[in-house]
N, C-alpha and C positions, 0 to 999 in steps of 0.2 A: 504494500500500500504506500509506504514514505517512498516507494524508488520512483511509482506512478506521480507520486504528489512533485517530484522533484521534477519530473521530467517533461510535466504537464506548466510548470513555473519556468522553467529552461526554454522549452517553443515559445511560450508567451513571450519573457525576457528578449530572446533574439528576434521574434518579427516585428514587437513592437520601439525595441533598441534602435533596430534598421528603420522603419519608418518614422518615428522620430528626429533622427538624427539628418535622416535624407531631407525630412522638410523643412529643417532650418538651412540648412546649404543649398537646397534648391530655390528656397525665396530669395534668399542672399545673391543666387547667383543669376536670378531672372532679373531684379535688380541690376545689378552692374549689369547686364548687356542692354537697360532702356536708359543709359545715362546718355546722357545731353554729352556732346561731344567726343564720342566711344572713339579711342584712340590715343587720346591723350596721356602722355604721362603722369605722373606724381605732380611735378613740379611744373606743366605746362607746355611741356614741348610732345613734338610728333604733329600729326595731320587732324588732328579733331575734326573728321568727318563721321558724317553719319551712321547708322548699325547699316550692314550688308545685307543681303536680299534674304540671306538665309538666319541671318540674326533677327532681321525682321519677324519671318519668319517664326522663330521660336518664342520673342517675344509674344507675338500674337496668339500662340500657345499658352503660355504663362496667364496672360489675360482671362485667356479662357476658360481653364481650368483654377481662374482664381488665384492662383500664388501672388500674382503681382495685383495692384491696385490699378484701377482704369488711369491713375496719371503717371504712373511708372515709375513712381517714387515710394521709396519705403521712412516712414519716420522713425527716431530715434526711440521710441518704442515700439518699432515693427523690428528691429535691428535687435534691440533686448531683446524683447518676444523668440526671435530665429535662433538667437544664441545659447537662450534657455532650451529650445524643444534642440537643439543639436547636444548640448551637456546633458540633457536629461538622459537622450540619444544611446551616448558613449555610455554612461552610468550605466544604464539597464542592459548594455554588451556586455559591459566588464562583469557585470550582476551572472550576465548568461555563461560567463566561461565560470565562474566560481561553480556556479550550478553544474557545468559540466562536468568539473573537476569531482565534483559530491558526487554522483551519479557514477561515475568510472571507481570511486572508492565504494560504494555502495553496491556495485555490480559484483564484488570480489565474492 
């Protein structure tokens, strides 16, 4: 029964680890490709021309499926927000190999 209980919190742990974590780095990352000036450096040099046909592309994706906002901007509490569901993310992996580790001592 505790091997089932363990291994039934281990699947949980790991799909919900994964989807957590992918949807703070994938907001984050549909973001930067609707920034005003894609191209740009740090400090302001390169060609600041606009997202590519195929960036476009994904952006309009992103819209659709919601991750990004209809302005393309994320606010400094959508940024917290992404960072917490990615940290929460990694936690509940790192959660799922302990699990794992119990599970492999428990099979003995």
């Amino acid at each position: 029964m505790l091997y089932t209980v363990f291994f039934v919190l281990w699947v949980a742990s790991q799909v919900s680890g994964f989807l957590f974590a992918s949807y703070g780095v994938l907001r984050a990352s549909f973001a930067d490709l609707g920034k005003i000036g894609f191209g740009e450096g740090l400090f302001g040099e390169g060609t600041g021309g606009g997202p590519t046909k195929l960036q476009r592309v994904l952006l309009n994706v992103g819209l659709q499926i919601r991750l990004l906002p209809a302005d393309q901007v994320l606010t400094v509490t959508d940024k917290r927000r992404n960072a917490a569901w990615a940290i929460a993310g990694v936690a509940l992996l790192g959660l799922s190999i302990v699990l794992d580790l119990s599970l492999k001592y428990l099979s003995r």
